[in-house]
C-alpha positions in Angstrom: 1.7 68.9 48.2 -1.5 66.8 48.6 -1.3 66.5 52.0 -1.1 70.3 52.5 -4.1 70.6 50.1 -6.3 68.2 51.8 -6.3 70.8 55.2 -6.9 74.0 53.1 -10.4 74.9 53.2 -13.0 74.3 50.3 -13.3 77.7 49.0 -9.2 77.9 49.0 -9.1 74.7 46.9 -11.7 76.1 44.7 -9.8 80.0 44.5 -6.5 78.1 43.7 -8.1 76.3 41.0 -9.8 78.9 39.2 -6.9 80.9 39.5 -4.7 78.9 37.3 -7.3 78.7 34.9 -7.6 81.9 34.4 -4.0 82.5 34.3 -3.7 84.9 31.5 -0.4 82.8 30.3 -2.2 79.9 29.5 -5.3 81.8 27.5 -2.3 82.9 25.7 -0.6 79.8 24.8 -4.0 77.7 24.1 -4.4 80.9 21.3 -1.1 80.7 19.8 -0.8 76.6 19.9 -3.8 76.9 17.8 -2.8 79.3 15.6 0.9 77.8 14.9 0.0 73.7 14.9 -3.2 74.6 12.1 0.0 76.0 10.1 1.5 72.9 10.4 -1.2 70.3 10.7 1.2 67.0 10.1 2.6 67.4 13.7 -0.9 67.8 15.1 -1.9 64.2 13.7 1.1 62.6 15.4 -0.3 60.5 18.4 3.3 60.9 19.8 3.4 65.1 20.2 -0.1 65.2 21.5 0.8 63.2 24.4 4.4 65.1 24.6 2.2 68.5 24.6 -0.3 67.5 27.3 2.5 66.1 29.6 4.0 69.3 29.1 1.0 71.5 30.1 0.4 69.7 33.0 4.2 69.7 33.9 4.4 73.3 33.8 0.8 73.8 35.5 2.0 71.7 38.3 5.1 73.6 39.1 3.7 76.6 38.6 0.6 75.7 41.5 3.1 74.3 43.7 5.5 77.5 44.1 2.9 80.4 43.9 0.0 78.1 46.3 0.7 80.2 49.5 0.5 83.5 47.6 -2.9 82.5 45.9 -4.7 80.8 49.5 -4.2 84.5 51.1 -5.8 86.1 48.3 -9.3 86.9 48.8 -10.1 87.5 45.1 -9.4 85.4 41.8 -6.6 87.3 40.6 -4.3 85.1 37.8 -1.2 84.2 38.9 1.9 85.8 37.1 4.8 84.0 36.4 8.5 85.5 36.4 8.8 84.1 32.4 11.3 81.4 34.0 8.6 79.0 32.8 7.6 79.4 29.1 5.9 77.3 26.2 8.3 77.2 23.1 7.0 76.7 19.7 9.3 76.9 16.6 9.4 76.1 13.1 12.4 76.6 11.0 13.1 75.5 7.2 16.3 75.3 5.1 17.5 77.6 3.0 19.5 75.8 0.1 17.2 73.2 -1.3 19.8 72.9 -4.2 22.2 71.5 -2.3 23.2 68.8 -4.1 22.0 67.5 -7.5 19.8 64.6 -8.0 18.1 65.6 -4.4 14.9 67.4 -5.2 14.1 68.8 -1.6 11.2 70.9 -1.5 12.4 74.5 0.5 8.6 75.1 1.3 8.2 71.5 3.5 11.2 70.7 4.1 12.8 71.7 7.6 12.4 70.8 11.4 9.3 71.4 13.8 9.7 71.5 17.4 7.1 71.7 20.6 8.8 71.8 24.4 8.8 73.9 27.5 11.7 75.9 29.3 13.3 76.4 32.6 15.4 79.5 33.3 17.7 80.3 35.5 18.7 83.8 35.9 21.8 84.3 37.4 22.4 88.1 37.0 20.5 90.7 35.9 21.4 90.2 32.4 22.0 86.4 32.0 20.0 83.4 32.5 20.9 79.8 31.9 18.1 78.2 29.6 17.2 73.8 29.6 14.5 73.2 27.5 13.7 69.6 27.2 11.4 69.3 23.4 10.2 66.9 20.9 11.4 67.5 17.7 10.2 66.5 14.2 12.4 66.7 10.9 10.7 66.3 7.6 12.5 66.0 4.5 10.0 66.3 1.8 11.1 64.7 -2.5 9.8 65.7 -5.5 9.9 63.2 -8.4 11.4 64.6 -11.1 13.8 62.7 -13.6 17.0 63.3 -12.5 16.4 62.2 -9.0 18.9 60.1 -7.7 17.9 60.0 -4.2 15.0 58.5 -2.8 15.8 56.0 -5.3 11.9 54.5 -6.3 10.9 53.5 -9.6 7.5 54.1 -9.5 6.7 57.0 -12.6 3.5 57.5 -11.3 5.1 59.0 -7.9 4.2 62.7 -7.0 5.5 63.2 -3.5 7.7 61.5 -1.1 8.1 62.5 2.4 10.4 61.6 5.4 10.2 62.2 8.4 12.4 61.6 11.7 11.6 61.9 15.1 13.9 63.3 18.3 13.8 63.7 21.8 16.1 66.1 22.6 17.4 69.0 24.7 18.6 72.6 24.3 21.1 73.5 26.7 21.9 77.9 26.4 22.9 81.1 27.5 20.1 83.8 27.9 21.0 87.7 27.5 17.9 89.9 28.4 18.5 92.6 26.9 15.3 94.3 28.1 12.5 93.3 30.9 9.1 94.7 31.1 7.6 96.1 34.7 7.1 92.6 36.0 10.5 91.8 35.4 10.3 89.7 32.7 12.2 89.1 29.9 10.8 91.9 27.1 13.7 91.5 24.2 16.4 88.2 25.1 19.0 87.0 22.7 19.9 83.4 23.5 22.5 80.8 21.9 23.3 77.1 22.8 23.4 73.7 22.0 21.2 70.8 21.2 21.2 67.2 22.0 18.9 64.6 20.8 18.3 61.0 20.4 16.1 59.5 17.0 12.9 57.9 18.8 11.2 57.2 15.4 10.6 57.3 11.9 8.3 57.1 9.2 7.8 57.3 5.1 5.1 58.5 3.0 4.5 58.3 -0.7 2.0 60.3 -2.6 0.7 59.5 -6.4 -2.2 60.1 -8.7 -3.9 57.2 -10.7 -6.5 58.1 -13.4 -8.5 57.7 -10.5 -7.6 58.5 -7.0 -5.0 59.9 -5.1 -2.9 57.1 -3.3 -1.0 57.6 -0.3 1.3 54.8 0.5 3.0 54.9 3.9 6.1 52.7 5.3 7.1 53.0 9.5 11.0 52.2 8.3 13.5 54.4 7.0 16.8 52.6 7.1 20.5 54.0 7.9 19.4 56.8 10.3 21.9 58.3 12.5 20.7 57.6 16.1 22.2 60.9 17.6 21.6 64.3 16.9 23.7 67.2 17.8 23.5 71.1 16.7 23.3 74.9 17.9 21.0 77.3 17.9 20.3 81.2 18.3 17.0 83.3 19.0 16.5 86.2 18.7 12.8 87.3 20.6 10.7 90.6 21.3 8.3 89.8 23.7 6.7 86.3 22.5 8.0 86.4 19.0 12.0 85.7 17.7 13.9 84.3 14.7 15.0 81.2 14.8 18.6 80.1 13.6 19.2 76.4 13.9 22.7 74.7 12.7 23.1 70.4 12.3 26.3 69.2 13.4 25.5 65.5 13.0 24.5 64.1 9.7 21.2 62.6 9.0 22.0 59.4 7.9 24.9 57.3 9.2 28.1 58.3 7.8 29.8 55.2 5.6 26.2 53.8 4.9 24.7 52.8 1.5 21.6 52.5 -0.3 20.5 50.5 -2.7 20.4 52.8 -6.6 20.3 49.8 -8.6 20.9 46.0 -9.0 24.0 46.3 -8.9 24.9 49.5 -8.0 24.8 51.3 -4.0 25.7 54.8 -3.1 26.4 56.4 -0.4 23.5 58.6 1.0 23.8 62.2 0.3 24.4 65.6 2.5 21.5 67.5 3.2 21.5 71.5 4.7 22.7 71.9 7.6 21.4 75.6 8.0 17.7 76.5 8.9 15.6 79.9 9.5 12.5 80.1 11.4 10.3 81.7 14.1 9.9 81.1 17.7 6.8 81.5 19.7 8.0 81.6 23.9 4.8 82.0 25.8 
């Protein structure tokens, strides 16, 4: 690729560059990215994602130059390149629905669920169907309130307002796509998709939240022990043009399954199910 580069003239160089800037994809994705991560503005401050999201944008910019770069040196103008949607952005956010699940676990519904950032490949292999691999970075929170019949986290501390986990995954969805619709360039207008997930836990970390007289305290911890290294589940989306629902089912359980924690001095439990179930959106751009 660089060596084909280096013997196209200047102002070819210069019209294949400009043209991918002002791809009108990528205007739309810088928008939206803004729009959903401000939303969500714990998986902005984690060092980890930012890198995972600028790989990604270069990734996709990169293949994107490479197969449409005789099309765009012919071109006498800066028209945008336009992409087949076989190359896509995915954002999602889902959360669970039964925060009751099981007594002495005060999740709260409102934080608690899974955040995910990635990019797509598709495959189409009829009209109708495409094969979908989307490689994404996935973030699980599990957010505690303190009330007095918590059981689990087990923490002593009264003065304790919020605790948070949260859980890290490299993973990747593996699906079926059905377009049910295309637009005039061809591109997938209305899609239902369904498939699997596989993921590995890269990471962890544990923050407390309290109130003194005062301050407010935050407290945070890199551990969280007994974490199941593997994650497995399914998935289904439903999208209309960049927008879907977002179904997302857990096969594997957070927490490894015969471990125990510590409830008192003399007394360990076994850790507790959480939903498996969550409901989100999905931005594909």
């Amino acid at each position: 690729m660089l060596t084909f580069l280096k013997g196209c003239r200047k102002d070819s160089i210069l019209t294949l560059s400009m043209s991918i800037l002002n791809c009108k994809i990528l205007k739309k994705t810088y928008f939206f990215m803004t729009i959903f991560f401000y939303t969500d503005l714990y998986l902005i401050m984690n060092r980890i994602c930012i890198i995972f999201l600028i790989l990604n944008i270069f990734t996709v910019n990169f293949m994107v130059a490479q197969n449409d770069t005789l099309d765009i040196l012919s071109q006498d103008t800066l028209a945008p390149v336009q992409r087949s949607g076989n190359f896509n952005f995915v954002l999602s956010r889902s959360y669970i629905l039964n925060a009751d699940f099981q007594e002495g676990v005060p999740l709260v519904q409102s934080e608690t669920g899974t955040s995910s950032v990635g990019f797509s490949l598709n495959k189409n292999f009829s009209k109708y169907f495409a094969l979908h691999f989307q490689p994404v970075f996935k973030t699980l929170r599990l957010s505690f309130k303190n009330d007095k019949n918590r059981t689990f986290p087990n923490d002593p501390d009264t003065s304790l307002f919020l605790q948070k986990y949260r859980i890290y995954y490299l993973a990747t969805d593996l699906g079926l796509r059905f377009n049910i619709k295309k637009d005039e360039k061809n591109r997938p207008k209305t899609f239902l998709e369904l498939g699997f997930s596989l993921g590995y836990n890269i990471g962890n970390s544990e923050k407390k939240l309290k109130f003194t007289q005062e301050k407010k305290i935050k407290i945070k911890s890199p551990t969280i022990e007994n974490l199941q290294k593997i994650y497995t589940g399914s998935y289904l989306k439903v999208n209309y043009r960049w927008l879907g629902l977002h179904f997302n089912y857990r096969f594997s359980n957070i927490f490894k399954k015969d471990a125990t924690y510590r409830y008192d001095l003399y007394d360990y439990r076994k850790y507790p199910s959480f939903p498996r179930l969550e409901v989100g959106i999905c931005l594909v751009l």
